[in-house]
N, C-alpha and C positions, 0 to 999 in steps of 0.2 A: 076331533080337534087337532089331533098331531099332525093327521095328513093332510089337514086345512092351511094347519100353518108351515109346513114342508112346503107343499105349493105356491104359499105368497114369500115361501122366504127365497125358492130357486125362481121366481118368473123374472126378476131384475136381473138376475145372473144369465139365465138363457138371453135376454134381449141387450144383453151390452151389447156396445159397440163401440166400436175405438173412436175416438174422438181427434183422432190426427190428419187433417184430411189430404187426399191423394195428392203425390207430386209434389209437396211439400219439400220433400228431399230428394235427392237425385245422387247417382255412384258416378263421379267423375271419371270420364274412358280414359284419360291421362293418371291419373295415378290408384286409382281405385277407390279410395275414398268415398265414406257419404259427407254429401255434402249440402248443408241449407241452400235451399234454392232463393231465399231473397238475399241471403249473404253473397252468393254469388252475383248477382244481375245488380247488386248494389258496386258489386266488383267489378261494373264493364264487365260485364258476362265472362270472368276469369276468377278459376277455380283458387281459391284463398291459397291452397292447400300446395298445388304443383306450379302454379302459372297456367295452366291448361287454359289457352282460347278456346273459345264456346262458338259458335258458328250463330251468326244472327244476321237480321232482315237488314234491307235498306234502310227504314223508318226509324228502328234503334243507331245504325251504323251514322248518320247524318246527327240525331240527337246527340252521341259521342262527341262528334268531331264540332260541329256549330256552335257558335257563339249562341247562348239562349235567345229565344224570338229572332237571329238572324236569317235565319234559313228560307230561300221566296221560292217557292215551284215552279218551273219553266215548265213547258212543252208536256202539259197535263193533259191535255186533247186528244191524242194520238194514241192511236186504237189500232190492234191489228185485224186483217182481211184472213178472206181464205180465198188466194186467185188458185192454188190447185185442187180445192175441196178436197183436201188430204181428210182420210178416216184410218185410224189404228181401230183399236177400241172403240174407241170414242170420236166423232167428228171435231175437227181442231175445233170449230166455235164450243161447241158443247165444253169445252175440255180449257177454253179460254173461260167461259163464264165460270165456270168452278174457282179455276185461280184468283180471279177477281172477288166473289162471293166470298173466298177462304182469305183472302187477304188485305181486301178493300183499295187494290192497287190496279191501274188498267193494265199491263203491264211490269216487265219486270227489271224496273228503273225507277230511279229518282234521281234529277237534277235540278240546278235553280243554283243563285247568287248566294253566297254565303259566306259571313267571317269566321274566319277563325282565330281566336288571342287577338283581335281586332286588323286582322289582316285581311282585305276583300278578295273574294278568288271565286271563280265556278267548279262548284264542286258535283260530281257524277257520281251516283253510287250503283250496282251492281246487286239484285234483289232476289237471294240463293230460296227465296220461300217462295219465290211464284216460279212455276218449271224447272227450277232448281237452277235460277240468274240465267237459263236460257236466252242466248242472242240473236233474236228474229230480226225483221224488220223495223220494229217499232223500236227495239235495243239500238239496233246499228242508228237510227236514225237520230235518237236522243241522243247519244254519244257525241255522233257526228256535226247534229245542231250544235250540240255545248262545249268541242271543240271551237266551233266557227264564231259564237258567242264570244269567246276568251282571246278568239283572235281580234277582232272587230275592237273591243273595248280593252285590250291591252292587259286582261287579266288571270295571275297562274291557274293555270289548269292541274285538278285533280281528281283522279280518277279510281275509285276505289274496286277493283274486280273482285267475283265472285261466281264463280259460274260454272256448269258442265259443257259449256261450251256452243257450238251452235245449234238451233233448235229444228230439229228433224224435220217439224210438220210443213217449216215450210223451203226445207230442200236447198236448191241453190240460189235461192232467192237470201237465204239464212248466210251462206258464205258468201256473196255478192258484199255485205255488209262488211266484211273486214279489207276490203280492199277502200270501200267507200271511207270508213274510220281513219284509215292510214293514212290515206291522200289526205283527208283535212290536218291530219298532225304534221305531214309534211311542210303545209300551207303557213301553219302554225311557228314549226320550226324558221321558215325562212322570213317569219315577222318578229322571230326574236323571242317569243314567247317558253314560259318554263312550265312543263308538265310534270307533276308528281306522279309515278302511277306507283299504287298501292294495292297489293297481291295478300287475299288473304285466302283462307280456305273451303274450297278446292277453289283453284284458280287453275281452269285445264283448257281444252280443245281449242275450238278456233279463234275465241277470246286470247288465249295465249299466245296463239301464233300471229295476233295483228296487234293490237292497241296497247294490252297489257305489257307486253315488251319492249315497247318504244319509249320508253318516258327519258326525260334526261337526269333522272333519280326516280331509281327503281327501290319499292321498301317493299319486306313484307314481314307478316305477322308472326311470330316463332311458330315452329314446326307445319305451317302450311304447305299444304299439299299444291303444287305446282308444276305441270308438263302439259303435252301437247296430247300424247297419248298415257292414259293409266298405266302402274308399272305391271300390274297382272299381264296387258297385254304386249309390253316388250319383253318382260321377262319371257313368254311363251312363244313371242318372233324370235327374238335371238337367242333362247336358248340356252341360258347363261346366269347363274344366280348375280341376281344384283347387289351393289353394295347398302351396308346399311344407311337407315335414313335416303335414300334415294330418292330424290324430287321432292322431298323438304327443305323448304325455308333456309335450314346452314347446311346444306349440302350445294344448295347454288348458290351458295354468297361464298363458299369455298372455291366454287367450281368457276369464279368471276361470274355468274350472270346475274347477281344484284349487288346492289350499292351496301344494302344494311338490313339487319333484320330490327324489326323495333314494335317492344310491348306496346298495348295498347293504351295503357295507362301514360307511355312516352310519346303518341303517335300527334296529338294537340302539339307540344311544345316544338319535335320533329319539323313537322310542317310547318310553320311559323316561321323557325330555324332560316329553313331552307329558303324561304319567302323573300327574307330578310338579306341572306346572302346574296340572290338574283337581283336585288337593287327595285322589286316590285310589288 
């Protein structure tokens, strides 16, 4: 009887199990901290605790910024090729249906009409969960439609980047795209029109060096990461310890090449702001 009831009194003890389930919490890379993960995400994906911006999708980044139900999809259709039958690993299509399947996006963009604070505008966003906001063809070309949109109808353009910049697979057909972006904001510019661009993190390569740094109000997000090349690999060209914070968000708003840094919790009202001053 003893060792009968030993064993019914230890079997609930061996089979516990924690009842908290995974992910729940999360340790903030900004200040260390754990941190409730719906307290956060209830927070615009910013950490209670530091301010720490949280790096999120297109699909979230639009719900932020959009008036609720105002948001229309544009240039949903648009699918990318493989004219060099690029293969790493993996052959580009193979390697495009994955991103799709993991993300439900063709693509790694979203654009379409959209208010904000009831101000009408097209707004582009920049989709760091598919290739990591990789700018192919089908990037440069959404961009470039929804540039030429905003000229056409008279309406601010903004443009929220996010990206490692141009996408390998498909070579210089990938950097052909930032010349093609530029020429339309060119277009843009001499019809009077006002571009927000909106730099969040990472915000790097060849995105950086065409569309991202043309706006006529440049914002970005606190502490985003921002340059054309990563600092590992300048610091290792030039040879030279770099300064703190370098190619973060208030290190170029020091260095004059942005307008303003602005949390995201200010980023609604920001843009509005600026709507409002342009007389549009």
């Amino acid at each position: 009887m003893t060792r009968t009831s030993t064993r019914t009194l230890n079997k609930p003890v061996a089979e516990r199990k924690s009842s908290i389930p995974e992910g729940l919490w999360l340790r903030c890379p900004g200040c260390g901290q754990m941190v409730y993960r719906r307290q956060m995400e209830a927070n615009l994906h910013v950490c209670p605790e530091c301010g720490h911006h949280y790096r999120i999708g297109a699909v979230e980044r639009v719900k932020q910024l959009a008036d609720t139900g105002s948001f229309a999809p544009m240039f949903t259709n648009i699918e990318s090729r493989d004219p060099l039958g690029f293969k790493d690993l993996k052959k580009y299509p193979d390697r495009l249906r994955v991103e799709q399947l993991k993300t439900g996006q063709t693509d790694a963009v979203q654009a379409g009409m959209v208010f904000i604070k009831g101000r009408q505008a097209m707004l582009c966003c920049l989709d760091l969960t598919f290739m990591m906001g990789s700018m192919g063809s089908v990037v440069g070309e959404i961009v470039t439609r929804s540039i030429e949109h905003a000229t056409q109808h008279g309406l601010p353009l903004i443009v929220v980047s996010c990206s490692g910049g141009a996408r390998m697979q498909e070579a210089g057909l990938s950097l052909m795209q930032m010349a093609k972006s530029s020429a339309a904001l060119a277009r843009y510019d001499r019809a009077g029109g006002l571009f927000i661009s909106i730099l969040t993190d990472p915000t790097t390569g060849g995105v950086t060096a065409s569309f991202a740094m043309l706006g006529d109000v440049i914002i970005a997000e606190p502490k985003a990461l921002i340059g054309f090349a990563g600092p590992r690999v300048i610091q290792q060209t030039i040879r030279q310890e770099l300064p703190d914070g370098f190619q973060r968000s208030e290190f170029l708003l020091n260095s004059g090449m942005l307008d303003r840094v602005v949390t995201r919790h200010d980023l609604r009202s920001e843009i509005a702001r600026l709507i409002d001053y342009a007389g549009m």
